[in-house]
C-alpha positions in Angstrom: 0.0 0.0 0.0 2.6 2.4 0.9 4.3 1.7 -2.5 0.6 2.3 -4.3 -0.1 5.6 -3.0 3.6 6.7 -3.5 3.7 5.5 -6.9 0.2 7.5 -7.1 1.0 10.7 -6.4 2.6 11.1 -9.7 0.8 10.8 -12.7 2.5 8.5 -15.4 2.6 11.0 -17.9 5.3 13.0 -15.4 6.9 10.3 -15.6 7.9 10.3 -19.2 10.7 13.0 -19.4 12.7 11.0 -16.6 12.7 7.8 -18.9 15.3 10.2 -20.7 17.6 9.4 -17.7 17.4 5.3 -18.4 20.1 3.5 -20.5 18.2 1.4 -23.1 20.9 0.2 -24.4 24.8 2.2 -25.3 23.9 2.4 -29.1 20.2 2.7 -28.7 20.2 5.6 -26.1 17.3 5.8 -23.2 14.1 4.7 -23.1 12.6 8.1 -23.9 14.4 7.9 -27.4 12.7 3.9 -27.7 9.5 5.7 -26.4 9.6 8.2 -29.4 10.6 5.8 -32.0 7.9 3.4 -31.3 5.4 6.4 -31.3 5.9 6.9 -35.0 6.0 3.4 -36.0 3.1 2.6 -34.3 0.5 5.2 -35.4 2.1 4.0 -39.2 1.2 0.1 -37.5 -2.1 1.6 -37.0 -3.1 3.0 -40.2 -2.2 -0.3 -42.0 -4.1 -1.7 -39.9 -7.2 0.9 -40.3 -7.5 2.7 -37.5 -8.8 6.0 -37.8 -8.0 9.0 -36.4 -9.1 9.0 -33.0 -7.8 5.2 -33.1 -4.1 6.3 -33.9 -4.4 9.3 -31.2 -5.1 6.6 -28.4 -2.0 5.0 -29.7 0.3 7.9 -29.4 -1.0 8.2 -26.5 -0.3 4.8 -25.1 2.8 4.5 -26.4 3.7 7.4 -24.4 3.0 6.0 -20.8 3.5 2.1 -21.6 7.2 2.3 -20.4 5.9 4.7 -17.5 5.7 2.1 -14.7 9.0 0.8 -15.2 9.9 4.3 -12.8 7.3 3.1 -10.0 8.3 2.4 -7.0 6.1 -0.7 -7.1 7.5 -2.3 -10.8 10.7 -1.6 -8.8 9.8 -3.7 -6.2 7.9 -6.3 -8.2 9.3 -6.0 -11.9 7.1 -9.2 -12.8 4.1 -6.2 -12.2 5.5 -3.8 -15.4 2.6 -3.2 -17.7 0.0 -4.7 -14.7 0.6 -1.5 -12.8 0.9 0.9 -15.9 -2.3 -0.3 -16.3 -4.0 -0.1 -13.4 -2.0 3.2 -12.6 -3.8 4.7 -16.2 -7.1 3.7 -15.6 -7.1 5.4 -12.0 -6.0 8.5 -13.3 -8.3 9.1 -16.1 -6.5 7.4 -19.4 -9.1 5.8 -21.6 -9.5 2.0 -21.1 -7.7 1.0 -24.6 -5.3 3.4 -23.7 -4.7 1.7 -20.5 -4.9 -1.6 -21.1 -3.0 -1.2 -24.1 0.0 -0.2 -21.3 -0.4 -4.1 -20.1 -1.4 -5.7 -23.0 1.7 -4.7 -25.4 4.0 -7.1 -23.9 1.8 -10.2 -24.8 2.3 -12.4 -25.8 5.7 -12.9 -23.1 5.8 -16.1 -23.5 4.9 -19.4 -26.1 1.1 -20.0 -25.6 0.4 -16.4 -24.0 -2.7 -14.8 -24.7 -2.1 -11.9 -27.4 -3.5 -7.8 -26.8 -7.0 -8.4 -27.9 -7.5 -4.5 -29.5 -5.8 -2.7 -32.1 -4.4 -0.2 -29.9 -2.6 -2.7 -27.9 -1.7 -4.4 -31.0 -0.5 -2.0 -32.8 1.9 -0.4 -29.9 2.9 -4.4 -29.3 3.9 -4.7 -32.9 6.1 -1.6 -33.3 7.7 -1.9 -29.8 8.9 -5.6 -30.7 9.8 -4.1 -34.1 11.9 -1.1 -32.8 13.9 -3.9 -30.6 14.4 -6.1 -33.7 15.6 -3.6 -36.2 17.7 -1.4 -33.5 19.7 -4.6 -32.3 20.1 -5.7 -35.4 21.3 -2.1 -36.6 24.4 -2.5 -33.9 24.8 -6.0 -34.8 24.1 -7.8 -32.3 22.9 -10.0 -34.0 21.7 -13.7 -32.3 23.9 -16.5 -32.8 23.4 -20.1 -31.9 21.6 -20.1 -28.4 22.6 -16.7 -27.7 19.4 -14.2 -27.5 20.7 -11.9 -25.4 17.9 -9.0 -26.1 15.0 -12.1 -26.5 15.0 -11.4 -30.6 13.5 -14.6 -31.9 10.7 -14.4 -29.0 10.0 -10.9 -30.2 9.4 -11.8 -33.9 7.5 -14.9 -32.7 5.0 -12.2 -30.8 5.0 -9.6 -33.8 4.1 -12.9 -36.0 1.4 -14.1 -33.6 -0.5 -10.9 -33.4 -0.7 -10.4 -37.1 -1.7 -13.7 -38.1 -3.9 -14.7 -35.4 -5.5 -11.2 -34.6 -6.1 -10.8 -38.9 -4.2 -7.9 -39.3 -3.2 -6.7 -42.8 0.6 -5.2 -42.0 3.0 -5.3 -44.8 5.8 -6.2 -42.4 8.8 -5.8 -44.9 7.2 -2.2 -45.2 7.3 -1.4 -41.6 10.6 -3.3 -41.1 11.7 -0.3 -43.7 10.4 2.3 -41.3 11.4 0.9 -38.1 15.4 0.9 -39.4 15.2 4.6 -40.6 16.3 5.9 -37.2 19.0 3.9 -37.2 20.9 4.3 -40.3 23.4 7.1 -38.5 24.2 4.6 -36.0 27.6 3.2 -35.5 27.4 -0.8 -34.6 28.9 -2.5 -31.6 33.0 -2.7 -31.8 34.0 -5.0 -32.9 30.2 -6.6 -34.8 29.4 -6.7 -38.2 26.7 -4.3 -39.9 25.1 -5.8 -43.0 24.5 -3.9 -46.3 20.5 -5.2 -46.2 19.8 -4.6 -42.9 15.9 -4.5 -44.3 16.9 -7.9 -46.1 18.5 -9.5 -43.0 15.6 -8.5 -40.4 12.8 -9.5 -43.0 15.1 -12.9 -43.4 15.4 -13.7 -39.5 11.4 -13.0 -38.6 10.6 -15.5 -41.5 12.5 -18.3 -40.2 10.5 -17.5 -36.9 7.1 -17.8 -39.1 9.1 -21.0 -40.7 9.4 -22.4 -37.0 6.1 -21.2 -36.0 4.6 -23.0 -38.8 6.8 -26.4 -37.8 5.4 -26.4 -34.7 2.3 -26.7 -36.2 2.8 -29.7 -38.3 3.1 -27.6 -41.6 4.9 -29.6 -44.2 8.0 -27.5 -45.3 7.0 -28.3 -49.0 4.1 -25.9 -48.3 5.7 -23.5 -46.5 8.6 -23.6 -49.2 5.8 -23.2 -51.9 4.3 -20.1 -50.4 7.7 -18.6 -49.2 8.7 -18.6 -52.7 6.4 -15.9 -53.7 7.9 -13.5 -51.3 4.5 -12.1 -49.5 5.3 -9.4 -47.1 2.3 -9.4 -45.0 2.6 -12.3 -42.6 -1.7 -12.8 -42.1 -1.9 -13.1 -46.6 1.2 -15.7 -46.0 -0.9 -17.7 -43.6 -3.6 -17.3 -45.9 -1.8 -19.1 -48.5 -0.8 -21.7 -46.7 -3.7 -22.4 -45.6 -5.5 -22.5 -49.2 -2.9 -24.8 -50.1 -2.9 -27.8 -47.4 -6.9 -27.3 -49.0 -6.0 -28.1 -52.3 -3.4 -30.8 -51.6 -6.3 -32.9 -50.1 -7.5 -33.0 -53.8 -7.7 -35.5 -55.9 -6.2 -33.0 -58.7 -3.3 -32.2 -56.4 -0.6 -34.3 -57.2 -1.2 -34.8 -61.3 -1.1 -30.7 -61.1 1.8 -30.3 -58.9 3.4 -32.7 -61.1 2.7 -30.5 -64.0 3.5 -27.4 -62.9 7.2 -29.3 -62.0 7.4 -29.9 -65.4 6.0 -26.5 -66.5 8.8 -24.2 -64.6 11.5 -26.3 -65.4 10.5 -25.8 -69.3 9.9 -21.9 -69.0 13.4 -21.7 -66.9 15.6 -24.2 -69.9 13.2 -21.7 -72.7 15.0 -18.7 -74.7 13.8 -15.5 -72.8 11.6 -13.4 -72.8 8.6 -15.6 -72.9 5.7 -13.7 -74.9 2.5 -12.5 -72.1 0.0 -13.1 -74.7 -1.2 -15.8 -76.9 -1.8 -16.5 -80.6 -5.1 -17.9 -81.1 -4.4 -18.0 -84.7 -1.4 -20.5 -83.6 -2.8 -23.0 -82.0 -3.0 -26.0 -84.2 -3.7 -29.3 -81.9 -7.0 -29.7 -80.2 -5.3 -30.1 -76.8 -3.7 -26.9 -76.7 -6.9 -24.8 -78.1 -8.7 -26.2 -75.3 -6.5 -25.8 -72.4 -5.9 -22.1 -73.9 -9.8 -22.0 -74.0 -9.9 -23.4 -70.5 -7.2 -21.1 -69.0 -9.2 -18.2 -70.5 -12.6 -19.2 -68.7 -10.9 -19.6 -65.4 -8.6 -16.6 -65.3 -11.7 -14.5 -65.7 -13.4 -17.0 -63.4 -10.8 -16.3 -60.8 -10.2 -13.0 -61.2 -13.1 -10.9 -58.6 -11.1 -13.7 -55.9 -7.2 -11.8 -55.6 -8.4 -8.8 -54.4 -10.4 -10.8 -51.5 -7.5 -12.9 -51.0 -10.1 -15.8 -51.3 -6.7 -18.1 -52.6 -8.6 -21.1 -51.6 -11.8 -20.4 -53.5 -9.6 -20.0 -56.3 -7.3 -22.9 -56.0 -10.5 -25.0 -55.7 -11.9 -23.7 -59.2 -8.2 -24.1 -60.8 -8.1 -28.0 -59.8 -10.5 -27.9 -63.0 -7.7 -27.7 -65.4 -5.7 -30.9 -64.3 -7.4 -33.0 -67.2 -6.7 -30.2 -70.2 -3.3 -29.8 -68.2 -2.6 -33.7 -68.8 -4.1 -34.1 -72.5 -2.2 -31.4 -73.2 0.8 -33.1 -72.3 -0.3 -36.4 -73.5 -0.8 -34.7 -76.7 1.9 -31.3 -77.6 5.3 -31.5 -78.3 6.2 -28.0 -76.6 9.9 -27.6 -77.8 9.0 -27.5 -81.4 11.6 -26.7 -84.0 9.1 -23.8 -85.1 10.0 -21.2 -83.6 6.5 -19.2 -83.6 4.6 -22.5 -82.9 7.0 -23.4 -79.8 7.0 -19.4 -78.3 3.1 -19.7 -79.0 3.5 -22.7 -76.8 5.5 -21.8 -74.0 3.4 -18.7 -73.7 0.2 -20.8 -73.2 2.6 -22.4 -70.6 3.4 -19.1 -69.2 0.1 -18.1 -68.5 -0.8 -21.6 -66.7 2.2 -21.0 -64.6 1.0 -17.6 -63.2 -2.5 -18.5 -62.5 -1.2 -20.4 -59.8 1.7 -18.4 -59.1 -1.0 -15.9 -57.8 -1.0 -18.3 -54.7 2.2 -20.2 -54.0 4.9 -21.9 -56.5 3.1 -25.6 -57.2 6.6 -26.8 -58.7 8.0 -26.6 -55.1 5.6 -29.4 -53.6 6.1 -33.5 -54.3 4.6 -34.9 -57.3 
């Protein structure tokens, strides 16, 4: 009690200036300079996530006092109570209730299994705080090597990771990893510690072997992750998205004979003379097989085509497990590597454009079959 009503008498906002006079870390400066560096990442966390205006001023806001009770008498005492008392501290002194609880809430999840913030403000404060530590150790580089995590890195990507894909939020993280590093580009690194050229690159790199890991854990084939990983999304709730669309369509009966094919598809497109033509010649098709796979590419592309913008990728691989049978005859039946040369670009054109109907979702060639 005595430690309540001391830590009381001062209002957590007071409290912010004096964070100015707490090491962070040498390179990093004090918590105040963390505290104004997560500020601005978070409200641009926010808006791609969709807040609006009065959304992202409750985020400045609790961005401001979440480090606030680490100066209380009673964190002091207690440090397992950081974020607990900020919170509680908030609430009875007037803060609004996502402001406050977003004081607690941005350090879940702490550890594996932990619940995560449950509303965007919390979320998007927990996102650019974990971000700020990632991208500012890494601009010093010290960077984690074997078991060695000192500054808790790989737990921190894991928890940026966990509240974007399993709260739904649409962050383009390679974006915000941009953003997050821009304070940090006049920084000298750690004697004697390398810096890397692609900093962007190397942080993007380490957080996806955390979603690799995250997605092991989960008894995700690597094939699938491997397939989607290939296509390079940035925004970590579209990869899961992806994956997910695909374990659907491997429990086809299509599956396989199209995975097969589309093998056999990128292996011819990457041995062809390049560039390989966008568009097709109708006037050069010649065999029945290839007229009707071009005719059945042409139905489902438009077919397909309101589903990208929804992201509905398993909608779409669903409808696409149509064209295994005109994908087989056609194989059954064209010689692809003419010696024509109009007839065999025609060819590998058709090809082409099979190829990036599913490319729109993950790289097929990269699964068994």
């Amino acid at each position: 009690m005595f430690f309540f009503q001391r830590d009381m008498a001062v209002p957590l906002s007071h409290r912010l200036n004096d964070l100015g006079a707490v090491v962070y870390q040498k390179q990093l400066g004090t918590l105040f300079d963390k505290v104004q560096r997560v500020k601005a990442l978070a409200l641009g966390v926010a808006r791609e996530m969709g807040a609006d205006a009065a959304t992202c001023q409750q985020v400045g806001r609790a961005v401001e006092l979440c480090k606030c009770d680490l100066l209380t008498a009673m964190v002091n005492e207690f440090p397992d109570l950081q974020g607990v008392m900020g919170r509680e501290y908030a609430t009875r002194q007037g803060e609004a209730d996502e402001v406050a609880w977003a004081i607690e809430e941005h350090y879940q999840p702490r550890f594996a299994g932990d619940v995560l913030p449950r509303a965007l403000v919390s979320q998007a404060v927990g996102v650019a705080d974990r971000l700020d530590t990632l991208c500012g150790i890494f601009s010093v580089g010290l960077i984690p090597t074997g078991d060695k995590d000192p500054f808790g890195l790989r737990r921190s990507a894991l928890g940026l990771l966990r509240i974007l894909i399993e709260q739904e939020r649409d962050v383009d993280l390679r974006k915000m990893i941009n953003e997050a590093l821009a304070p940090f580009s006049q920084i000298e690194a750690v004697p004697g510690t390398p810096r890397m050229r692609d900093m962007a690159g190397e942080v993007f790199a380490f957080v996806m072997e955390r979603l690799r890991a995250y997605y092991a854990d989960q008894g995700v084939p690597a094939e699938e992750f491997a397939a989607v990983a290939e296509r390079q999304p940035t925004q970590p709730y579209d990869f899961d998205r992806r994956l997910k669309a695909l374990s659907a369509f491997r429990k086809l009966p299509q599956a396989a004979s199209l995975s097969a094919a589309n093998k056999r598809i990128s292996n011819i497109l990457r041995q062809a003379p390049q560039p390989i033509a966008s568009a097709v010649d109708v006037t050069k098709l010649v065999d029945p097989a290839e007229k009707q796979l071009f005719d059945f590419i042409a139905r489902l592309t438009a077919d397909v085509a309101p589903l990208w913008p929804r992201r509905e990728y398993e909608a779409a691989l669903l409808r696409l497990a149509q064209l295994r049978e005109p994908v087989d005859l056609f194989f059954d039946k064209v010689m692809v590597m003419v010696e024509e040369g109009p007839l065999r670009a025609n060819r590998l054109a058709l090809l082409k454009q099979l190829n990036d109907l599913f490319l729109r979702v993950a790289d097929l060639s990269k699964l068994p079959g």
